[in-house]
N, CA, C and O of each residue as an XYZ file, in Angstrom:
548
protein
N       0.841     -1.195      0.000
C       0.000      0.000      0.000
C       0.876      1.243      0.000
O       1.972      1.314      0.555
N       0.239      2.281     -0.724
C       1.118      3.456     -0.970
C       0.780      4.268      0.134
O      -0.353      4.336      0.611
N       2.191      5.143      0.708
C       2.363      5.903      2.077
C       2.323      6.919      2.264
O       1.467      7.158      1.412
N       2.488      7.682      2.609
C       2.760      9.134      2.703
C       4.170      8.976      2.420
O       4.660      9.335      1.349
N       4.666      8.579      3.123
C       6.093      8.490      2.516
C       6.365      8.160      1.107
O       6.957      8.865      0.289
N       5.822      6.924      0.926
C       6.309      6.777     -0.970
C       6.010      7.818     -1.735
O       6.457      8.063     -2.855
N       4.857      8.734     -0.794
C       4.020      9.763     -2.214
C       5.150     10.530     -1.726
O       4.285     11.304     -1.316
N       5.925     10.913     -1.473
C       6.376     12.364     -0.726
C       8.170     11.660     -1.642
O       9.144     12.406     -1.743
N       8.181     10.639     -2.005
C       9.646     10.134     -2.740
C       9.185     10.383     -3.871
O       9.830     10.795     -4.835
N       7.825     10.104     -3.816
C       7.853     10.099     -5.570
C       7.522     11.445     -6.183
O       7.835     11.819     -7.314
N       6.740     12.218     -5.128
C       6.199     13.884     -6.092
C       7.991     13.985     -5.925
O       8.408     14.097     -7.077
N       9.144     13.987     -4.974
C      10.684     14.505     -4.826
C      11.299     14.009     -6.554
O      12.161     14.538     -7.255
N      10.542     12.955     -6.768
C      11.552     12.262     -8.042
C      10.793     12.885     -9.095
O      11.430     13.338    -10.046
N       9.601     12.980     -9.086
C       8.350     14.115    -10.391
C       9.285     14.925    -10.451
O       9.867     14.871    -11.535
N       9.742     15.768     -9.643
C       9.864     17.399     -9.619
C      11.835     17.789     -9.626
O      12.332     18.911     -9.720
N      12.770     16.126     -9.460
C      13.837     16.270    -10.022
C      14.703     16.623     -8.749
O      15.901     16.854     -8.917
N      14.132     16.676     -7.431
C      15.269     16.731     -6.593
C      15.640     16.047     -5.642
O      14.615     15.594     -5.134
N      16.651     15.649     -5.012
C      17.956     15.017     -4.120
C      17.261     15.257     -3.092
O      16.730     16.355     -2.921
N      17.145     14.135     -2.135
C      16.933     14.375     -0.690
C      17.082     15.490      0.100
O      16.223     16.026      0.801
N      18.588     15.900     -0.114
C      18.975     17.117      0.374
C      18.397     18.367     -0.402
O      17.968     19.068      0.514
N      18.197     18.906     -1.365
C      17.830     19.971     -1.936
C      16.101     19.712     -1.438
O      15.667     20.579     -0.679
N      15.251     18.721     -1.781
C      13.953     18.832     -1.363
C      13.486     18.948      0.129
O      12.292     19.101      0.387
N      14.428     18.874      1.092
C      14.269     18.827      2.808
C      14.621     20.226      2.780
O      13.798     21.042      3.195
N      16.109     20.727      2.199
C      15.650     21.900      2.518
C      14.611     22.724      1.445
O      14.272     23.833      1.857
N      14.326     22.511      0.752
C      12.908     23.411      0.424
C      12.105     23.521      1.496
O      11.584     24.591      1.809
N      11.907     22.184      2.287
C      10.553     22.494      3.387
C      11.086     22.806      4.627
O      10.460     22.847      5.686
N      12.267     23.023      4.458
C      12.916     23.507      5.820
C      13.383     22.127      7.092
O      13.322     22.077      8.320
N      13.801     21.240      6.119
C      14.464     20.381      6.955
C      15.750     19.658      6.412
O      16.133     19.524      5.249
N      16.421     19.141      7.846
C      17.762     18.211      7.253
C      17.489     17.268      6.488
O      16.306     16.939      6.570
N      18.402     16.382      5.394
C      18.559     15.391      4.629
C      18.180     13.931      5.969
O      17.853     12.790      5.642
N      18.304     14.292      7.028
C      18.099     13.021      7.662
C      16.127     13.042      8.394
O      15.431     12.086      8.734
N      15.912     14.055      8.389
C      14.367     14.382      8.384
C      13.530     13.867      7.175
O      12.502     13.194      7.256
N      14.239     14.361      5.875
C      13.479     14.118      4.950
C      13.900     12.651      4.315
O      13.297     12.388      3.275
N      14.743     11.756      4.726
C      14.846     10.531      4.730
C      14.121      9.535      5.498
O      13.765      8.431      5.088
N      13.901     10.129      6.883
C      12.585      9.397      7.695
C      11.218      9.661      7.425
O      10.333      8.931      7.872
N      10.945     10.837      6.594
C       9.680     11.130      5.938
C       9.597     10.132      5.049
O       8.674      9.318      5.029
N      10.708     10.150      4.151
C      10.296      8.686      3.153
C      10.350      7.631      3.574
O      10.100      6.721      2.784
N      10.684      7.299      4.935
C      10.757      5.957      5.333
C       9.300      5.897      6.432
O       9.180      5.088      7.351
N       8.599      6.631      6.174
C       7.603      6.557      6.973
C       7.892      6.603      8.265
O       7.040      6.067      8.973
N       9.056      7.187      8.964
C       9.744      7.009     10.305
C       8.929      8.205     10.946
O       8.858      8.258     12.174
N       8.375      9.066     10.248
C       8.413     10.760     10.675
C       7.340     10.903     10.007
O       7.042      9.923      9.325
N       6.149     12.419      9.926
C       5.176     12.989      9.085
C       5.587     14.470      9.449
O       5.708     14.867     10.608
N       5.785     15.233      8.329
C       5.887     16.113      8.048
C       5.206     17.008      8.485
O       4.026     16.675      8.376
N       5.322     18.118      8.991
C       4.144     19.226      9.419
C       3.789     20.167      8.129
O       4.509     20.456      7.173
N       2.391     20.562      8.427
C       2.200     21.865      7.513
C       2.732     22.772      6.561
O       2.338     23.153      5.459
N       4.086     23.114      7.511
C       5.057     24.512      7.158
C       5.686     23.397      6.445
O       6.731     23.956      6.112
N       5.768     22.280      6.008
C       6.610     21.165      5.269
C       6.176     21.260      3.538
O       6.656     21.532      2.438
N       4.577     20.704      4.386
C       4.020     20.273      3.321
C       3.289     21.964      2.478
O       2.501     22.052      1.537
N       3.845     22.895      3.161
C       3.709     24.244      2.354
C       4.547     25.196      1.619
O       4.320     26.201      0.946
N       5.421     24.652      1.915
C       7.054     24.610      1.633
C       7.285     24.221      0.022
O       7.562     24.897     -0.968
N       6.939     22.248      0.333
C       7.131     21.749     -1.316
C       6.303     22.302     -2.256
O       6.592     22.461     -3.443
N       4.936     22.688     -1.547
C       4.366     22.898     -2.454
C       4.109     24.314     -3.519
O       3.307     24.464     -4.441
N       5.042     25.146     -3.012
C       5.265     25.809     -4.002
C       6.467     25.795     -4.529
O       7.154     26.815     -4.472
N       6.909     24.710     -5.097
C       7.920     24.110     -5.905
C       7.146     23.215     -6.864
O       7.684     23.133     -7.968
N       6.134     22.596     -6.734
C       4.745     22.408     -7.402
C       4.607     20.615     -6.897
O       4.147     19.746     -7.637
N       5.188     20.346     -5.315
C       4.476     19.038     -5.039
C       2.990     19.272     -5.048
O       2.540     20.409     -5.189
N       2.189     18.174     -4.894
C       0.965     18.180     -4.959
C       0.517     17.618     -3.938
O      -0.050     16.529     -4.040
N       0.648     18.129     -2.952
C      -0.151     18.171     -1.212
C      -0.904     17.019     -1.393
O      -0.405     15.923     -1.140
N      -2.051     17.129     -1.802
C      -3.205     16.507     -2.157
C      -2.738     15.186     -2.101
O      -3.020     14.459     -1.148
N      -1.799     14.681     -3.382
C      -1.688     13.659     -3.143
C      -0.881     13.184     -2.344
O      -1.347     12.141     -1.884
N       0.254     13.455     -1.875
C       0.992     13.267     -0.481
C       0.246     12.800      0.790
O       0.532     11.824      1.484
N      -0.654     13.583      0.944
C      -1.723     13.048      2.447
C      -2.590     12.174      1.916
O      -2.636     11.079      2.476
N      -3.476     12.395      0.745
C      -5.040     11.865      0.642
C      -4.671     10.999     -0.639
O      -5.722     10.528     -1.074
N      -3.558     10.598     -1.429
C      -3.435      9.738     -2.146
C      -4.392     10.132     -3.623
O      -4.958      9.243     -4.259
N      -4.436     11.226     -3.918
C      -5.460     11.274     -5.094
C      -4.390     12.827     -5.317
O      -3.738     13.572     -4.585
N      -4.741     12.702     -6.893
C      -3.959     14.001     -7.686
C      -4.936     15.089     -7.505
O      -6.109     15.014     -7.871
N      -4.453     15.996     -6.984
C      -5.436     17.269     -7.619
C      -5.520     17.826     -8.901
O      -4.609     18.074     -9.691
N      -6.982     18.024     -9.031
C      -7.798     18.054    -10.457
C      -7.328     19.501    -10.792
O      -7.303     19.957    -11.935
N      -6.963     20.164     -9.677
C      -6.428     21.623    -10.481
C      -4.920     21.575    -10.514
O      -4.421     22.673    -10.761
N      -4.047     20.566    -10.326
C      -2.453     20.616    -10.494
C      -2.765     20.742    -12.110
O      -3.670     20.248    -12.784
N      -1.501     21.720    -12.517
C      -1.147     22.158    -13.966
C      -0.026     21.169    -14.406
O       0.567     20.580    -13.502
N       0.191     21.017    -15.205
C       1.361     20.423    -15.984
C       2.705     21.814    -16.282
O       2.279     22.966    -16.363
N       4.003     21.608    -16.398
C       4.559     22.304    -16.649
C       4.375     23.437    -17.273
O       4.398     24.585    -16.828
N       4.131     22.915    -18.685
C       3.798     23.662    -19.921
C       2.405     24.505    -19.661
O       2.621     25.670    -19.997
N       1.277     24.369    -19.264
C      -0.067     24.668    -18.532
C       0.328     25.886    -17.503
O      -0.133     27.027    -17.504
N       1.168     25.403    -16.755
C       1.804     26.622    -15.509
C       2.590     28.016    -16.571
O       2.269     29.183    -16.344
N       3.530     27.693    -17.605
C       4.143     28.780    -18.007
C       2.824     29.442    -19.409
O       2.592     30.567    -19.853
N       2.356     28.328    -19.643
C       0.831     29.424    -20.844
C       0.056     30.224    -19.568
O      -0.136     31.413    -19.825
N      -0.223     29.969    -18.794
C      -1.456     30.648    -18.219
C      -0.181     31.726    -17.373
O      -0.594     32.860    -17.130
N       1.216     31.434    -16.961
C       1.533     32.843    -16.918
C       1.957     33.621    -17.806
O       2.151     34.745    -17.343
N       2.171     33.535    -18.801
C       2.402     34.690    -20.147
C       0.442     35.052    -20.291
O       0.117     36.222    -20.089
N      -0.748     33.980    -20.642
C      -1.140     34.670    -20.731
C      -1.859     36.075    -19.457
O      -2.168     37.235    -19.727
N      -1.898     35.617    -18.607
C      -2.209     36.770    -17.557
C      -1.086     37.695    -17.819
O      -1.410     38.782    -17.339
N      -0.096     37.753    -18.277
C       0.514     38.932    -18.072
C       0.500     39.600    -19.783
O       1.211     40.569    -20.050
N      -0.145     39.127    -20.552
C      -0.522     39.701    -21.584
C      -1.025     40.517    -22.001
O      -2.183     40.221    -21.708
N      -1.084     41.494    -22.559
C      -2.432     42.646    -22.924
C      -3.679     41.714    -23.620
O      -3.664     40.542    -23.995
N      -4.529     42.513    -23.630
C      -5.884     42.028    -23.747
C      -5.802     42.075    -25.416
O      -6.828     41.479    -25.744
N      -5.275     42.382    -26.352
C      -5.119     41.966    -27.801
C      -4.578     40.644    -27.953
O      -4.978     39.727    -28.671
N      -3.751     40.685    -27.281
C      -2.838     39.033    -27.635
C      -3.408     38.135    -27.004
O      -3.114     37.019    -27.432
N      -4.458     38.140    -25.731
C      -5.110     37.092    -25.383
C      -6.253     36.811    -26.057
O      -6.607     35.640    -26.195
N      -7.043     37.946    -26.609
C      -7.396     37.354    -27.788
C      -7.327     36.562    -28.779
O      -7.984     35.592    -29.154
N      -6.173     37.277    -29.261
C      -5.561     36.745    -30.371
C      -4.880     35.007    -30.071
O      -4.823     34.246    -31.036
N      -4.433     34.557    -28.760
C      -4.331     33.078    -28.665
C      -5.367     32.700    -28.818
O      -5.569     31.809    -29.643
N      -6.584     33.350    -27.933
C      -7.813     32.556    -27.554
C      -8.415     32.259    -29.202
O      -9.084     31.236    -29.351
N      -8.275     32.772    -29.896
C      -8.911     33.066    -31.529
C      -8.373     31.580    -32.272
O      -8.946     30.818    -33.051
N      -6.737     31.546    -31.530
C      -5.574     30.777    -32.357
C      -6.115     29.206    -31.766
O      -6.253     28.227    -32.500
N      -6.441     29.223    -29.933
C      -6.961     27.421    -30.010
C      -8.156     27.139    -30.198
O      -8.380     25.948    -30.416
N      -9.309     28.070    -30.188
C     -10.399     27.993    -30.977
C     -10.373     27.075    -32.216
O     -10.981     26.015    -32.359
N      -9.503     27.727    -33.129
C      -9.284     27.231    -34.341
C      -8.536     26.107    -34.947
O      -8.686     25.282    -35.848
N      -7.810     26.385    -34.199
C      -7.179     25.001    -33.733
C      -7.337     23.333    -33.135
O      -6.645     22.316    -33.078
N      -8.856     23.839    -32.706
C      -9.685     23.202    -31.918
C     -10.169     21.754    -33.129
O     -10.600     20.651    -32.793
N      -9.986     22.109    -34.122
C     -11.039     21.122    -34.978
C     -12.456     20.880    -35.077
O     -12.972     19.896    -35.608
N     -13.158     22.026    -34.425
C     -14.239     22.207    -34.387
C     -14.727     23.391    -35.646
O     -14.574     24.612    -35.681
N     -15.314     22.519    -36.538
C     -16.179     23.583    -37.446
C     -17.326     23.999    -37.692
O     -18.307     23.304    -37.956
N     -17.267     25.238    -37.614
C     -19.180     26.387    -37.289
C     -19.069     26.830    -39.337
O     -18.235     26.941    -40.235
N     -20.498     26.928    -39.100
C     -20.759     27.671    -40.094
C     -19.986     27.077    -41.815
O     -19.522     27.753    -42.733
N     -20.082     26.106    -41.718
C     -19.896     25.164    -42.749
C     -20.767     24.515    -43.884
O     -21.488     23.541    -43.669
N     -20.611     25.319    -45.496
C     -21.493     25.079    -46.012
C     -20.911     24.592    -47.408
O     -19.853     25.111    -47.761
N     -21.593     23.497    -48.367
C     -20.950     22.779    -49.270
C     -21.224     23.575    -49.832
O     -22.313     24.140    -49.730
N     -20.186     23.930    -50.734
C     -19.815     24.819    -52.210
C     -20.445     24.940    -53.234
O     -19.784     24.496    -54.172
N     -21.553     25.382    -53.588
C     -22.466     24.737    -54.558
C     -21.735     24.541    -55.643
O     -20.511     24.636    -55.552
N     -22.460     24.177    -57.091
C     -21.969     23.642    -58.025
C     -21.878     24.858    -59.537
O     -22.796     25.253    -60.256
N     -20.699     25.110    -59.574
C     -20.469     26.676    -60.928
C     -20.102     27.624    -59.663
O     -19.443     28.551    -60.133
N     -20.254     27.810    -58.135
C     -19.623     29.018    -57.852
C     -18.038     28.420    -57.725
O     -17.589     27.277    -57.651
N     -17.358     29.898    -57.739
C     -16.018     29.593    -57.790
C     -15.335     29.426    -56.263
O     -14.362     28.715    -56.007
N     -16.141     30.319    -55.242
C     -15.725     30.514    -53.769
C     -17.097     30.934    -52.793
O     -18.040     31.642    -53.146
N     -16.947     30.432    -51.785
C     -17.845     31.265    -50.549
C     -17.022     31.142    -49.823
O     -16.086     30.343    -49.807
N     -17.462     32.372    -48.782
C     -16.996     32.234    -47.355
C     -17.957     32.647    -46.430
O     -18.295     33.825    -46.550
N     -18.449     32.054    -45.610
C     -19.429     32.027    -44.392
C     -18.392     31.865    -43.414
O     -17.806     30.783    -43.384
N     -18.049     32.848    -42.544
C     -17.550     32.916    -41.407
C     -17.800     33.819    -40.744
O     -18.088     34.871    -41.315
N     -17.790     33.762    -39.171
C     -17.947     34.792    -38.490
C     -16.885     35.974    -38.017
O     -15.782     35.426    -38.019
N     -16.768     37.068    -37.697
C     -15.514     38.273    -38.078
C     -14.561     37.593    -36.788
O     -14.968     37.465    -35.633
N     -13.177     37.190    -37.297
C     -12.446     36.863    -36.538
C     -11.683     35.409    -36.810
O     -10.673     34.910    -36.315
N     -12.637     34.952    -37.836
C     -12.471     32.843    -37.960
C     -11.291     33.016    -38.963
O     -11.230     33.691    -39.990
N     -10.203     32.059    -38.256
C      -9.516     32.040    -39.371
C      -9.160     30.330    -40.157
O      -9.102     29.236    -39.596
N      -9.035     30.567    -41.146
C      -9.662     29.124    -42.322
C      -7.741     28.959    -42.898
O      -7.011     29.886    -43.251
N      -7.519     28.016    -42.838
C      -6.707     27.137    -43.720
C      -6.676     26.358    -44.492
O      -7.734     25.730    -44.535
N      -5.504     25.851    -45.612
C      -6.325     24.706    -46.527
C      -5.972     25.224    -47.986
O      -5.769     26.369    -48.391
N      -5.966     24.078    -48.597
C      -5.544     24.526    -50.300
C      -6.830     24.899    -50.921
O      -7.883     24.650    -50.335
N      -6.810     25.446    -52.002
C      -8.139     25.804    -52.650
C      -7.842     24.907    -53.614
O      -6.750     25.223    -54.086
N      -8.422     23.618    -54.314
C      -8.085     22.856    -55.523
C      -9.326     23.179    -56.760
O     -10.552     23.181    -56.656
N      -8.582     23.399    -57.740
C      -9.987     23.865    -58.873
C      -9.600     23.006    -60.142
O      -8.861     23.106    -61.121
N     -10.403     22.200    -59.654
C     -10.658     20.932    -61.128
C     -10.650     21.450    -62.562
O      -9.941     21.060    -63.490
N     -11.940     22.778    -62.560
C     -11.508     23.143    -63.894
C     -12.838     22.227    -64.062
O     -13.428     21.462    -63.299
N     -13.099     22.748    -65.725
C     -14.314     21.962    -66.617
C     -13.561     21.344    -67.498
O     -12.512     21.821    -67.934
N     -14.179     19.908    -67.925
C     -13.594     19.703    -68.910
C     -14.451     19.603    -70.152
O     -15.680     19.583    -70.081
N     -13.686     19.534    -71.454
C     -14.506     20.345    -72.389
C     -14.457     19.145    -73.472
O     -15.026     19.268    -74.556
């Protein structure tokens, strides 16, 4: 059965650090945070508040379940560029995974003799080759 201790070795090995560098993050010796993983010891609060803004995940350390709001690396550095963005460029992403999305609105078959339509709403942006068969004669 998984421990507080194993969870507390394993968010240390997620997040890339040495006994010694992760004890002192929470403010303890390499021989503290070796009896934490050995289940010898439980960590206090100021411990478990410590790792966690280095991005352990509390949650699962005590209660054995991931938290549904832990970010992924990549997730943590988008959502800080975009908050520190002006309000054009967050647009302008928000526009970019919209579209990106693979979700298509406003989609209508080409009838037959026109050369082009476009039905979109102000902002959609469309990719894609235009191929023209041509008549043959």
């Amino acid at each position: 059965m998984d421990s507080i201790g194993d969870r507390i070795r394993e968010e240390r090995d997620r997040l890339g650090f040495n006994q010694t560098a992760f004890g002192a993050i929470g403010g303890v010796r390499k021989q503290a945070q070796l009896k934490y993983e050995k289940g010898e010891r439980f960590p206090g609060a100021d411990y478990l508040a410590a790792i966690a803004k280095v991005g352990a995940d509390v949650q699962y350390i005590v209660a054995g379940q991931r938290a549904s709001s832990a970010l992924a690396a990549d997730e943590q550095e988008f959502l800080g560029l975009f908050r520190a963005a002006p309000l054009a460029v967050k647009a302008a992403a928000i526009g970019a995974l919209k579209s990106a999305g693979g979700q298509q609105t406003n989609v209508q078959k080409v009838k037959k003799g026109v050369g082009q339509q476009f039905n979109a709403g102000v902002g959609t942006v469309t990719s894609g080759d235009i191929t023209n068969a041509g008549k043959k004669g």
